[in-house]
N, C-alpha and C positions, 0 to 999 in steps of 0.2 A: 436558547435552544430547548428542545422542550421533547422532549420522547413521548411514544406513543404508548396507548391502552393494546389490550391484545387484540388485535383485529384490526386497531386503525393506521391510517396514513400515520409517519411521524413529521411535524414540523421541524422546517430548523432555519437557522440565522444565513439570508443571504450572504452576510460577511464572513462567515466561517465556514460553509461548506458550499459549492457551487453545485448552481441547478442543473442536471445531464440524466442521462439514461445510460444503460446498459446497452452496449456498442459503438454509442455514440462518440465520437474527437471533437466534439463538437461542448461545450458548456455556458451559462450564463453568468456571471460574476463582479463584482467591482474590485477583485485582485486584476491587476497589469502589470505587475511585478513582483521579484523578491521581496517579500514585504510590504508590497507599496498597492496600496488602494485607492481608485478614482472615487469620486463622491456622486458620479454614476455607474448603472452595469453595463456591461460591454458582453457581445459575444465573442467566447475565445474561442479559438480551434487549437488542435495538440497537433496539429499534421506540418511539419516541420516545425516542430517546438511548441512552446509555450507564446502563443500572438492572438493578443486582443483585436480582430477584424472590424469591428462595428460599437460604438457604443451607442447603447437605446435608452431613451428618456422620455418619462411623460410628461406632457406639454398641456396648455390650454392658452389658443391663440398667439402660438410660438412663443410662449412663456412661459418655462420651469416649474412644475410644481410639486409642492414638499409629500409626494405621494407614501403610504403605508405600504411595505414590499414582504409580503407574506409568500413561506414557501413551502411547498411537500413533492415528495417523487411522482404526482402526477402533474401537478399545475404552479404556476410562479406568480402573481397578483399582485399589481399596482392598484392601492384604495386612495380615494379621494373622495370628497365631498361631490367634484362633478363629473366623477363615473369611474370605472375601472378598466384598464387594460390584464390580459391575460395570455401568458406564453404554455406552449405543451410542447410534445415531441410526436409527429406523425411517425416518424420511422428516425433510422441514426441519422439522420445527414438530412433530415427534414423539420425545422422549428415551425410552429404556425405560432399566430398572436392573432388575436382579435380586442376588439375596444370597444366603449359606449361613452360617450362622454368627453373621453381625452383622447388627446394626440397621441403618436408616437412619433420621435424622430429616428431617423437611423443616419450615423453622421463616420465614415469610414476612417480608418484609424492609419491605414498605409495601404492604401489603394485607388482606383479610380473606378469611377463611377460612367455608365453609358446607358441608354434606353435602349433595347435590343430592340430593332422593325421585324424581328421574326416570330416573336412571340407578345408582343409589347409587354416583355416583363421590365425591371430594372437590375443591372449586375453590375457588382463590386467583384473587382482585379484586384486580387491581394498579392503582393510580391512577396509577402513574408513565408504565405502558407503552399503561394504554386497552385491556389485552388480559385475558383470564382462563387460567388454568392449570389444566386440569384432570387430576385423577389419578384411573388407574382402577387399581383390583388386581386382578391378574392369576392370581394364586396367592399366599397367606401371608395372612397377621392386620394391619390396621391399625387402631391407637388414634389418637384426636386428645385434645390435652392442652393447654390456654396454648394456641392460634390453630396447633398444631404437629401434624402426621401422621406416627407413628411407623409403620414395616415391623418385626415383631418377628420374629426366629427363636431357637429356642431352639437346643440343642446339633445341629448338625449338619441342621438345620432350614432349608427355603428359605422366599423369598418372590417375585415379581416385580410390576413395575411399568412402566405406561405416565406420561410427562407429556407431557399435549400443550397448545401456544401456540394461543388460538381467541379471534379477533375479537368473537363475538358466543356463536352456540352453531354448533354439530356436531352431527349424531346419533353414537351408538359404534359405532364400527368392528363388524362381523360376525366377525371374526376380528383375531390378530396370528399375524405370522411367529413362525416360534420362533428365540427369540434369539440359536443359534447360525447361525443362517442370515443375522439381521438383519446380525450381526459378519462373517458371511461378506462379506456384499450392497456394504456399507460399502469394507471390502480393497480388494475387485473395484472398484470405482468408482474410489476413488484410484487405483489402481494403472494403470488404463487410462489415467487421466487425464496420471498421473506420467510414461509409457510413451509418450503422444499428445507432450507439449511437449519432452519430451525424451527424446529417443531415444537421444541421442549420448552418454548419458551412460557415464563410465566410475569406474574407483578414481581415476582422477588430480582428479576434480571431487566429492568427498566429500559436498560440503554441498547437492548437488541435490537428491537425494528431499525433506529438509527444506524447503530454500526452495520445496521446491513446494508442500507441505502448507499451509503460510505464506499462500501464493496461493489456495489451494483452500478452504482451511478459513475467510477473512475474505471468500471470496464469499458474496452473497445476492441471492433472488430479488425481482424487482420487487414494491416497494410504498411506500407511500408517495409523495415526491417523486421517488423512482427507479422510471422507467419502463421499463427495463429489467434482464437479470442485472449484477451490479456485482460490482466489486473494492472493500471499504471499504479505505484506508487499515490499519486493524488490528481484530480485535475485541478489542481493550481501550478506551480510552476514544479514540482517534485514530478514532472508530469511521462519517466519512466520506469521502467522495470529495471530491481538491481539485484542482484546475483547471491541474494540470501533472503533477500526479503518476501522473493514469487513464493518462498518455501510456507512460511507462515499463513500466504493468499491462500496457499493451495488447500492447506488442513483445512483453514476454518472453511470449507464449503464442502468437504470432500463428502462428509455423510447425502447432502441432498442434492447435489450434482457433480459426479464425479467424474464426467468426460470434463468437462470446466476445470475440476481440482488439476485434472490430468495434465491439460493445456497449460495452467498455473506452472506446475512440476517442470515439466519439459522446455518450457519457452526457453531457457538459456541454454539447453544441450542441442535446439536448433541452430546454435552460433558455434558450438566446441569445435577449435581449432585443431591445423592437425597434429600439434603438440600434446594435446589432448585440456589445455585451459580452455576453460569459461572465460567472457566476455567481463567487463567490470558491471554497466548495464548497458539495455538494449532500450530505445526509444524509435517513433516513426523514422526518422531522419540521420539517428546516429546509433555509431557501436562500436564501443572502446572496447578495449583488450589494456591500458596501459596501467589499471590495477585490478586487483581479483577481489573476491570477496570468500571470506570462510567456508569449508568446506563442510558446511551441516546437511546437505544434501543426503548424505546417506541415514543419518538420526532424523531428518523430514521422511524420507521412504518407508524407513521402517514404522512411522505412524501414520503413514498413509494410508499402508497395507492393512492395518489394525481399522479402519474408515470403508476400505470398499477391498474389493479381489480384482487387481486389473489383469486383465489378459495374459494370456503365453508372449505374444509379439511385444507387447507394451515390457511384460518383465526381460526381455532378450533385451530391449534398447534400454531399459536402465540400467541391466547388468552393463554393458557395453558402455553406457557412459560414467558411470558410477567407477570403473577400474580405470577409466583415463585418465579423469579427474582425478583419482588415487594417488597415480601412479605420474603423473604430472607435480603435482606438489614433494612424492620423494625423488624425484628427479631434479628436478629446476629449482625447488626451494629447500632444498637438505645438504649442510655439509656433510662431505666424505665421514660416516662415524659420528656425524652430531643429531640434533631433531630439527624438525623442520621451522621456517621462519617468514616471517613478516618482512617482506622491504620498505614498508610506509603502513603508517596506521590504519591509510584508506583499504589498504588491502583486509584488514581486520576489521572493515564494518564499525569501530570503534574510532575514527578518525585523528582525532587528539586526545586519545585518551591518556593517563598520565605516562603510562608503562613507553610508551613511543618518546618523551621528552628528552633522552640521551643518545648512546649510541645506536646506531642502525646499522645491518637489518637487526630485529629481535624474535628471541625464540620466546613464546609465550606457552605458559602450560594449555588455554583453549585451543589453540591449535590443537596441538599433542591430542588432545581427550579427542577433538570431532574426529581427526581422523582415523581413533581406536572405532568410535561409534560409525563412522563409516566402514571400513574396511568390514566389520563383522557386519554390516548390512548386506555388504556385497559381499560375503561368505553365506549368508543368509540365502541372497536370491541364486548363488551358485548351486545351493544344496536344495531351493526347491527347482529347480529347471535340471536336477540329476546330474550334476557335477561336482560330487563328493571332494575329489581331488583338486577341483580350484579352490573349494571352499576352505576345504584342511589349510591348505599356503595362506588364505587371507588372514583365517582366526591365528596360525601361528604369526603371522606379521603383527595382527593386532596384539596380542600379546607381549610380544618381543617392545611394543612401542609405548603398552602400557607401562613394562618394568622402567625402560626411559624414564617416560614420564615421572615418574614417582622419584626417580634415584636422584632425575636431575634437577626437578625443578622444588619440589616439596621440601620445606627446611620447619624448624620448630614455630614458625611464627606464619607459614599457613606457604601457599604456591606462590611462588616469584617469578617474574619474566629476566631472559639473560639477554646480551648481547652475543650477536650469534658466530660475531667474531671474536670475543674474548671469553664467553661466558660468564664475565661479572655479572652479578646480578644490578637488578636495577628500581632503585627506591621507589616504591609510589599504592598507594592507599586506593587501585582502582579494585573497582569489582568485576572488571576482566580477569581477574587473577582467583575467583571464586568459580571461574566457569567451568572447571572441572565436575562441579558437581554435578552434569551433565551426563555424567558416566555412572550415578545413583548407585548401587547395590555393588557396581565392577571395582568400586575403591576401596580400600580396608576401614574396617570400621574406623580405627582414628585419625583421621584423616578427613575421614565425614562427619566425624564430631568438631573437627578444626573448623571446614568451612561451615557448619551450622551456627558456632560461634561469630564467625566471620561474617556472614551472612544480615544475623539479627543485628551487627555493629552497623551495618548499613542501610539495616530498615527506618523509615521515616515513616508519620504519620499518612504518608500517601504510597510509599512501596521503596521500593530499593534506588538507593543513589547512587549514580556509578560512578562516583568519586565519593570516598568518605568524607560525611560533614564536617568533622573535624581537623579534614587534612586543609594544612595554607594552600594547596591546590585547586580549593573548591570554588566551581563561579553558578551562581545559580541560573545563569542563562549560559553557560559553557560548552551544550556540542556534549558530547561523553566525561564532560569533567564536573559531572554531578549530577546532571536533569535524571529523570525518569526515562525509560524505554521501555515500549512492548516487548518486544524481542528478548532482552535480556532477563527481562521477568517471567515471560515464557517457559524460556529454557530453564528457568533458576529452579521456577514450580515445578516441571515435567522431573528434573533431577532428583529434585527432594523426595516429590511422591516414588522414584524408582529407589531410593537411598531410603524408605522408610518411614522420613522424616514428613509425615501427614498434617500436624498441627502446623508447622513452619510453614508448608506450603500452603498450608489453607487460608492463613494470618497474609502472604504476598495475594493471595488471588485475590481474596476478597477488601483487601486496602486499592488493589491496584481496579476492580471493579469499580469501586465506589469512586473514586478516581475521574474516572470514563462518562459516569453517570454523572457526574458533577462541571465537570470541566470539558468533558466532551471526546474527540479524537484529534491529536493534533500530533506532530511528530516525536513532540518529547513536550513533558513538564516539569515545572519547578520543584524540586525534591520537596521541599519546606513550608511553602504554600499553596503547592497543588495545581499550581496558573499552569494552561495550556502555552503551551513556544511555538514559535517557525510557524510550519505550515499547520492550517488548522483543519485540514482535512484528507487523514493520511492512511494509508487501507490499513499496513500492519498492524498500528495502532486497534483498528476497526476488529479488526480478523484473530488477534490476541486476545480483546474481550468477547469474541466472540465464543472463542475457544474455551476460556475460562467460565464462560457462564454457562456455555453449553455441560462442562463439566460439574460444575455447581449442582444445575438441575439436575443433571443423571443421578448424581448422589444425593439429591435429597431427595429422590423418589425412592431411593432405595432405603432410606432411613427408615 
């Protein structure tokens, strides 16, 4: 993987990040699975999940060869001794390829194959995705062979091709760009884009152009369950939107396109039920409700706001979703007189992390604090839309649920999680139990001094473990019972720096940077050795460092 100079394309590894554009459901990749990689690339589509349609191979004389697959956000390249194939994106739902020398085959993955008499193109019926793929030639020879469409060139010999994603039918295009233009069109696009979110960028933040691609390339345009443009999670198989994670999409973009950020923000309040819960996540095809995910929505707002000034209307629908969501968690997840709680780890975005290992449900002190930090958001956007009087009730709720917090869950040895039927506490060495400090400046001084201690007990040469190294609970490829996370480093650094605490936060940002630059963007990494895990190309991830280095720069220009 290899990041760019300031101005250039950045390369990166077919195997870990997948070729796509912005809009597109559409990507290039040899993931086919949870973890599982073909030894060719396949075209996958997101549009009813995660389905490899096509896999594509270059051939010479319907014979395999060991081709060089070089990549950047305009162009995807097969190198060979006897010539080169090349894929681009004409539009979201339109791939071209062209070749000189080598074949291409396209051999269908779960679908059937026919030669249309209307347009003599060739179309794959995928039953996975409910879409059709049609291919038109453009220039060069194609054979079908076994359900397969071969592009043949002989010695020095082109061919080119359109594939394009179609619901039902299309008529054919009257023209295509010429494909160096299309490679041009592509650049240009990223590049403005890369140039809009981050401007500040310099050599001292390497792994920017990357993680922007990261962002830009796992966006898509509204369909399906998604009513609007979205940030998936990843296109590889993480290939939805989940209910805490749009929040971090949304920041890191929000300075250089902030109807985008917006869209990020809002996509789950398009699903809010009319109990007033969010959705767990949202994908083309599916939308659960049967876990939720933490309620930082209102600590995302209020740094959004700090990013761009959204409208009168846009503030009216957040106030309005922002107190459902509130007021949804003290309802459905509060005993009568106690703090609110977790029914499963899933709901805590923390999945197995250690605090969930005993009784259930659990009162965790991160909850408690996000929703001190939301409630005064949404006393916030009460008091700018002239509603002094809603505002007054939220800050006194927040308050009321700060002393909670402190009385119930704060003991000499730092925040514990209870069970929310007994209130026993409940052993375990995570750094969910540090997430208070999200609350910065609003905690009493010792208390901030606890978890700063707490904190560095968990810093590793590459950033915070969220299981303590030393706890028998730690697995170094565990899920939250150790790796690395953007997300939680996130919040850890925004807390510090509101707590004060400069040098601490500076020591996570810039471990967790170097990090990113080294290893890359992947869902989580190995606290100890730094190895990227899971999916290896994941937004939050992206949008984390993005964030962090955007703040980097801003402060060393001020130095």
């Amino acid at each position: 993987m290899t990041n760019s100079e300031h101005g250039a394309l950045p390369t990166f590894a077919i195997t870990e990040i997948p070729f796509s554009r912005r809009g597109s459901w559409l990507n290039i990749s040899p993931t086919i699975g949870v973890n599982e990689q073909s030894d060719e690339l396949h075209i996958v589509t997101h549009r009813g999940g995660f389905n490899p349609v096509l896999r594509v191979g270059a051939r010479v004389a319907g014979t395999r060869v060991p081709a060089v697959i070089q990549a950047n956000p305009a162009t995807l390249t097969w190198r060979h001794e006897r010539g080169t194939i090349e894929a681009t994106y004409q539009d979201a739902d339109t791939l071209r390829f062209r070749g000189v020398g080598l074949d291409l085959s396209l051999t269908p993955v779960d679908s059937y194959l026919y030669a249309d008499p209307v347009d003599d193109s060739f179309v794959y019926n995928a039953a996975v995705s409910g879409h059709r793929y049609r291919i038109t030639v453009l220039h060069g020879a194609a054979t079908t062979a076994s359900e397969s469409v071969a592009l043949t060139a002989g010695s020095g010999e082109s061919w080119e091709i359109a594939i394009e994603e179609l619901p039902s039918a299309r008529p054919p295009r009257d023209r295509y760009d010429a494909f160096d233009r299309v490679v041009a069109r592509s650049a240009a696009e990223f590049t403005a884009w890369l140039d809009a979110i981050a401007p500040w960028r310099t050599d001292q933040t390497p792994g920017t152009a990357l993680a922007a691609y990261v962002d830009w390339s796992a966006s898509v345009d509204p369909s399906g369950f998604l009513r609007r443009p979205a940030m998936l999670m990843s296109k590889h198989w993480m290939d939805r939107v989940w209910s805490w994670d749009h929040c971090f999409n949304a920041l890191a973009v929000a300075h250089g396109d902030p109807e985008f950020a917006w869209d990020q923000f809002m996509v789950m309040f398009d699903h809010q039920d009319d109990s007033g819960g969010l959705p767990d996540l949202v994908g083309h095809s599916v939308l659960q409700y049967n876990y939720v995910k933490p309620p930082i929505h209102g600590w995302a707002l209020d740094r959004l706001r700090r990013k761009f000034r959204p409208d009168h209307e846009q503030l009216r629908a957040a106030l309005a979703g922002l107190e459902r969501w509130t007021d949804w968690w003290l309802t459905y997840r509060t005993i009568a007189g106690g703090l609110p709680h977790y029914q499963h780890g899933n709901d805590s975005g923390w999945d197995n992390a250690t605090v969930f290992d005993g009784d259930k449900p659990v009162s965790t002190p991160d909850l408690a604090a996000f929703l001190v930090l939301q409630m005064r958001a949404t006393a916030d956007l009460a008091e700018t839309l002239g509603e002094s009087d809603r505002a007054t009730r939220w800050i006194d709720r927040a308050d009321k649920l700060t002393t909670q917090l402190i009385d119930s869950f704060w003991t000499p040895q730092g925040f514990v999680a209870r069970s929310a039927r007994t209130g026993e506490a409940i052993p375990s060495k995570s750094l969910l139990n540090t997430m208070p400090i999200a609350l910065g400046n609003l905690l009493p001084r010792h208390i901030i001094a606890g978890l700063e201690n707490q904190l560095t007990q968990h810093l590793t040469e590459f950033g915070l473990a969220t299981e303590h190294p030393g706890s028998p609970e730690y697995e170094a490829d565990g899920y939250w019972r150790g790796p690395i996370w953007a997300p939680s480093t996130y919040l850890v650094v925004q807390g510090l720096h509101d707590a004060g605490l400069h040098p601490l936060a500076d020591a996570i940002s810039e471990r967790f940077r170097r990090l990113c630059e080294r290893s890359g963007f992947p869902e989580n990494f190995d606290a100890l050795s730094g190895a990227a895990l899971r999916d290896r190309a994941y937004t939050w991830t992206a949008s984390c460092y993005l964030l962090l280095a955007e703040e980097y720069e801003r402060g060393r220009a001020l130095r």
